[in-house]
N, C-alpha and C positions, 0 to 999 in steps of 0.2 A: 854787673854781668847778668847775664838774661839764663833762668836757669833751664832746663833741658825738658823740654815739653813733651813727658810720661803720654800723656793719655793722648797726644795726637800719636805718636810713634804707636799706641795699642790699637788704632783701626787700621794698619797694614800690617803688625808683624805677622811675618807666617817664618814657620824654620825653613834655611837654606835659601832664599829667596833672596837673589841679587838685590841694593836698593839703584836707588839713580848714579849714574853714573858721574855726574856731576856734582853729587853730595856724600860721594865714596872716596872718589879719587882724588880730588882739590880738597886741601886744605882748607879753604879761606872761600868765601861770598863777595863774588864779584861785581861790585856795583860801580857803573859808568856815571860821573857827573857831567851833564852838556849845557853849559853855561858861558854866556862873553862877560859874565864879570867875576874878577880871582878872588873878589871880597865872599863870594857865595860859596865858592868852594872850599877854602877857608872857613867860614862858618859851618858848614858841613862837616868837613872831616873832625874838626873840635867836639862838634856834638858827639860823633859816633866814635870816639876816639879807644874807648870801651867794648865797644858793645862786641857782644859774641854770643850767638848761637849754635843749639846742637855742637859744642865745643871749637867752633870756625870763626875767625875775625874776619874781620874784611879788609878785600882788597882793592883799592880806588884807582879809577881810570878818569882822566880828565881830558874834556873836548871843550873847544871854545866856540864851536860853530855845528850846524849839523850837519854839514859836509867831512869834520874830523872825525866827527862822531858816526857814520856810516863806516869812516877809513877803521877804526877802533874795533867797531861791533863786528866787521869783515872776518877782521883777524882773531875774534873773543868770542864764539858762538855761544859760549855755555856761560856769557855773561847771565845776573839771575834780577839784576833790578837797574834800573836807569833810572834818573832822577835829573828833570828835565825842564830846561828853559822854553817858553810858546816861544816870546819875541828875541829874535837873536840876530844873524846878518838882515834876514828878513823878520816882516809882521806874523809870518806863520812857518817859519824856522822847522821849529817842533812838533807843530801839525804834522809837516812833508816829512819830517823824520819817523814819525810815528807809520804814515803811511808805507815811508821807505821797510819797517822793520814788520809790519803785518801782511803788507800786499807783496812788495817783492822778495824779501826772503821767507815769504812763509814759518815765522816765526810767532809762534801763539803762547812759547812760555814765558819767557822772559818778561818781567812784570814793570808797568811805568807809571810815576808819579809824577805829574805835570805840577810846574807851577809858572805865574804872571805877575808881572809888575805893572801888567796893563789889561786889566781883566777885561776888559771890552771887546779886546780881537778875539776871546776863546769865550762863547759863555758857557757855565759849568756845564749843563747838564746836555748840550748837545756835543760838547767834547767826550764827556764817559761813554755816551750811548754811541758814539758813531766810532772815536777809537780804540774801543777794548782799553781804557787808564782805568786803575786801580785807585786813584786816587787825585786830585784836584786841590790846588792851594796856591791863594796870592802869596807875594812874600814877604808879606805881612804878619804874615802867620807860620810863617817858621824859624818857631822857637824848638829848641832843644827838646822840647815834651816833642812835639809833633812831630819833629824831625823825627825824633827814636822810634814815636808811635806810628808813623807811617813807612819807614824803612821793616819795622818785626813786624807789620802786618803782611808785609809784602815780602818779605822772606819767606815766612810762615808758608802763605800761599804757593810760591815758587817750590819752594821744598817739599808742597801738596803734590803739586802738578807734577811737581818729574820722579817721585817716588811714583806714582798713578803711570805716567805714562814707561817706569821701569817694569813694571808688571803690565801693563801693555803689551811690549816690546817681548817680554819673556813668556805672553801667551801667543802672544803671535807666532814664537820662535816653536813653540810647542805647538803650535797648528798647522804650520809649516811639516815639522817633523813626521806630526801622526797623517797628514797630507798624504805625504811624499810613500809613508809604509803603506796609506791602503793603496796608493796605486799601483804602490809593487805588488802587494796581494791582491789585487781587481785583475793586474796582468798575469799573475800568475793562473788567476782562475780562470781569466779569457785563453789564457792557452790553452789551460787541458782542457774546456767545454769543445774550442777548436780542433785541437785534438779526438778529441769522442767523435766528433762529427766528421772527421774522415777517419774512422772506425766506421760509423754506422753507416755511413756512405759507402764503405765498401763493403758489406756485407747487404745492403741493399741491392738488387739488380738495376742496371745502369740502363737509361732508355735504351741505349746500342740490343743491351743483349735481349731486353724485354721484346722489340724490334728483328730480331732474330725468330723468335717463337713467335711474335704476333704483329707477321710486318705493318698491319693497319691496325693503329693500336695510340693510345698518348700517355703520358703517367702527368697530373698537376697533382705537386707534392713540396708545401708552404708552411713547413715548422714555424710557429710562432716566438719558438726560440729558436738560437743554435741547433739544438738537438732536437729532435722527434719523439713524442710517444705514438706517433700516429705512424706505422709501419707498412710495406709491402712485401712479399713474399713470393717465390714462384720456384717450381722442382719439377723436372722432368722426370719421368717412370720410365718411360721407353719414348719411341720416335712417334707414337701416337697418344700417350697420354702425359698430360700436362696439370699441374696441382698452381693455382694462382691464390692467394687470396690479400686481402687488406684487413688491420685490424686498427684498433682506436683503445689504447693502453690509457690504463686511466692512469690521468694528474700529465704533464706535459715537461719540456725543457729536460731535466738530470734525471727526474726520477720517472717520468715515462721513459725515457730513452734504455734506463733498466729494466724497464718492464719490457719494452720493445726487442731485446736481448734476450732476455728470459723467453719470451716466444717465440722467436727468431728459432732459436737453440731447441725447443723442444719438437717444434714443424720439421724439421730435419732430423730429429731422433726420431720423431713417430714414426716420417713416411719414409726415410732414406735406410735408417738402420730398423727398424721395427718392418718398415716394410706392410703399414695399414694401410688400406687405401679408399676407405670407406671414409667421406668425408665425415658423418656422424661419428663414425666409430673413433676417428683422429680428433674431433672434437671432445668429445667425454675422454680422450686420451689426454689432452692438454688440458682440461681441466683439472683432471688429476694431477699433475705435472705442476699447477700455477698452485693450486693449492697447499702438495706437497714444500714446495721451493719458501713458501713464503711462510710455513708455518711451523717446517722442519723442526726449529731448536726453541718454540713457543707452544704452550698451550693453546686448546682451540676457542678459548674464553679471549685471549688476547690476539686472533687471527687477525691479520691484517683483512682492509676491505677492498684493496687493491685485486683488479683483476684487466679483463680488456673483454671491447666488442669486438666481432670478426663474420666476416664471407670467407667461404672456401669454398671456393669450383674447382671442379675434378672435370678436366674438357676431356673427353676422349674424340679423337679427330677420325680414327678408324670406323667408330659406329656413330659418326657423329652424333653426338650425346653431351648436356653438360649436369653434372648432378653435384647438387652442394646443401651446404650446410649454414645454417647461419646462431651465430650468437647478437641477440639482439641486433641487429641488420639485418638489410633487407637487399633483394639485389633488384634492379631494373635494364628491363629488356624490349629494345625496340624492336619490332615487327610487323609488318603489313600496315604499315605507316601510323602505326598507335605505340604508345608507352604501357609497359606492363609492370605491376613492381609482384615480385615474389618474396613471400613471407619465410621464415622458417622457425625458430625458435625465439621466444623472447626474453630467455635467459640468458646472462652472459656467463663471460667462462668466469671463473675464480668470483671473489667477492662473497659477501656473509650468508646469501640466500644459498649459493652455491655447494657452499660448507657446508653448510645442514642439510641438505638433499640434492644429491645429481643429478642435472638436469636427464635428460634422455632425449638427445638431440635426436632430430627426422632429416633422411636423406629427400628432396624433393629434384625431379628428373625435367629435363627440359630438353627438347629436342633444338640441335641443330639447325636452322635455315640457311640461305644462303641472303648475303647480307645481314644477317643478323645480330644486330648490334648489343653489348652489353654493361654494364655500370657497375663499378663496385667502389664504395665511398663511406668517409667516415662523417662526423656529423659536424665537424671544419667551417662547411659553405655555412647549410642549412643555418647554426646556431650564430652567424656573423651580425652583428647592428652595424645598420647602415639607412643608407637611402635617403629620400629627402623626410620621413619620419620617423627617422632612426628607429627603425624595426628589424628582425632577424628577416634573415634572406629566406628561410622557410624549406621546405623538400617540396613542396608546391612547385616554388618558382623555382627552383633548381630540373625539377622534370622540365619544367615547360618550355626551361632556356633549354634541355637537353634537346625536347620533342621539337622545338623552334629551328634548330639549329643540323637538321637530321642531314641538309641535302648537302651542307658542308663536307668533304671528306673528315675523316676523323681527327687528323691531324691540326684540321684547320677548327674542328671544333674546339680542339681542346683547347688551341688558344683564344680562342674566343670567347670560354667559362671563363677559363684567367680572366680576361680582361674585363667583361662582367663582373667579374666578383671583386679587381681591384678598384673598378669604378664604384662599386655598392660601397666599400667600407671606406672609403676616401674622407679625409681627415679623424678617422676613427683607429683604434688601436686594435689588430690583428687578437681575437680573443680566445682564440684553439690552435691546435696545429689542421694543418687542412692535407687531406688527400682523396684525390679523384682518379679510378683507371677507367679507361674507356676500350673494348675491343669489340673490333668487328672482323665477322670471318665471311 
């Protein structure tokens, strides 16, 4: 009796862990003898008449052709060793069967011992190498050592292989599982981003209404995620004065879109309920406001750096007048067939410098023209790589498609920076959220 092999069974045990299912559930080692003479089979089972491992005898299956021997294996998957005649109805009997159980049923455990009474038709070493055999022996050479020594070698291995491929199978089951949870939590999180985004979406003005206040007018507005930090804003005061601006929240996707929110909510406190209408003055209002919100229940050593850039024009239509305020941005104004850019502050609202000292935003006045076109944008385009040497789109070339593009109505501009700007980043990954407003009066 073959005693119970300790220190193989110590490089898999883990606790709880299923072993192979075919060295759990069978009693007994299933080995197929495929031979046309009954004197060999006979000699065989004599030898192993004993033999037992991992506490399992074997159990013997007898083919006398390799065409039985296909009908057997058919029915006997979790057969675990064959031991096997070359020359049989035919000179390569056992060849074709060998092919039969590695090429057509895709079987790679089951383990096979060839042997010849005619060693000519098989020679060894291009039989091992071409058919996956374990083992090779005329029959000459099977005596009862061999016999045993080549049948536990070949156990051994089998019993290698499908303990290995049980945990396998039981990782795979477990990749499978934690699979399947993150894509329930991937959908989970795809909806609510989904969700947020028609929130923001409707608290954003919709081209229709924007098109209402400023019938010649476009809004190109390209969240690089789902969601935006990159926002627009617009409030009427009365039937001639109009509050528009765009701002560029820092960080993008979930947590610009909170930021976006946050300033959404306070542009509406300051001018609707507060009732300021000094674009400075609503500006040093919301920075108070970005500051307060995000440091409320923190010390000012641990302040967040989060803040946002922003344009805010104040249109009064009555005295035709546009006066605004800028935090870090700038605005651009076409007239008398030139691009103008207007500066204002180059501080932004909230963020560490801001904490330490408040800016003192400047109200700057621009008059009215007729046609008079104007621009308000975050830095989306401008910081885009692209092109054919993958370089950033620039405020350069962003005026100059602007100035290029003047005699287009506005409508037909805007699509037209679109398409510019999707030609520029073309096999490139969208690297900001982008927004562009364009009005002309």
């Amino acid at each position: 009796m073959i005693e119970e092999d300790d220190s193989f069974d110590s490089l898999f045990a883990e606790e709880d862990e299923p072993i192979a299912e075919s060295t759990q559930n069978e009693q007994v080692w299933k080995i197929l003898l495929v031979d046309d003479e009954q004197d060999i089979h006979s000699a065989i089972r004599l030898a192993l008449d004993n033999f037992t491992y991992e506490g399992k005898k074997i159990k013997f299956f007898d083919a006398y052709s390799g065409e039985e021997a296909k009908q057997i294996l058919q029915e006997n998957a979790d057969i675990a060793l064959i031991l096997l005649d070359v020359v049989m109805e035919t000179s390569h009997a056992g060849l074709d069967f060998v092919k039969f159980i590695r090429n057509d049923l895709q079987n790679h455990f089951i383990r096979v011992v060839l042997w010849t009474g005619q060693p000519g038709y098989a020679p060894k070493k291009d039989v091992i190498l071409s058919y996956e055999i374990n083992d090779y022996k005329t029959k000459t050479d099977l005596t009862d050592d061999n016999i045993f020594t080549a049948v536990l070698a070949s156990i051994r291995a089998y019993n290698a292989i499908m303990t290995v491929e049980s945990y396998r199978q039981n990782l795979e089951q477990k990749v499978i599982e934690r699979t399947k949870t993150i894509e329930e939590q991937k959908k989970k999180i795809v909806d609510s981003i989904s969700y947020a985004e028609k929130i923001q979406r409707s608290i954003l003005p919709s081209q229709e209404v924007f098109s209402k206040y400023f019938p010649e007018s476009f809004i190109l507005f390209k969240p690089r995620d789902v969601v935006s930090g990159d926002f627009y804003w617009l409030s009427q005061v009365d039937e001639n004065v109009i509050f528009v601006a765009t701002a560029d929240c820092t960080g993008h996707g979930v947590p610009g879109a909170f930021m976006s929110m946050i300033g959404n909510t306070l542009l509406n406190e300051i001018v609707a309920t507060k009732e300021v209408q000094s674009p400075a003055s609503i500006l040093s209002q919301l920075n108070a406001g970005i500051i307060d919100a995000l440091t409320k229940h923190t010390n000012s050593e641990d302040a967040q750096t989060d803040g946002m850039d922003i344009t805010l024009c104040k249109i009064d239509l009555h005295n035709n007048i546009i006066e605004l305020a800028t935090a870090n941005h700038v605005l651009l104004v076409y007239s008398h067939n030139m691009m103008h850019v207007v500066e204002g502050n180059y501080e932004s609202i909230g963020g560490i410098f801001s904490m330490r000292k408040a800016p003192e935003f400047k109200n700057v006045s621009i008059p009215i023209e007729p046609r008079m076109r104007i621009y308000m944008f975050s830095d989306g385009i401008q910081d885009q790589f692209g092109g054919p040497k993958n370089e950033k789109f620039t405020r350069a070339r962003l005026e100059k498609l602007l100035l290029d593009t003047t005699s287009l109505p506005i409508k037909e501009q805007g699509k037209k920076v679109e398409q510019e700007f999707t030609v520029w980043k073309e096999g490139k990954a969208q690297l900001d959220d982008v927004l562009l407003l364009g009005i002309q009066f």
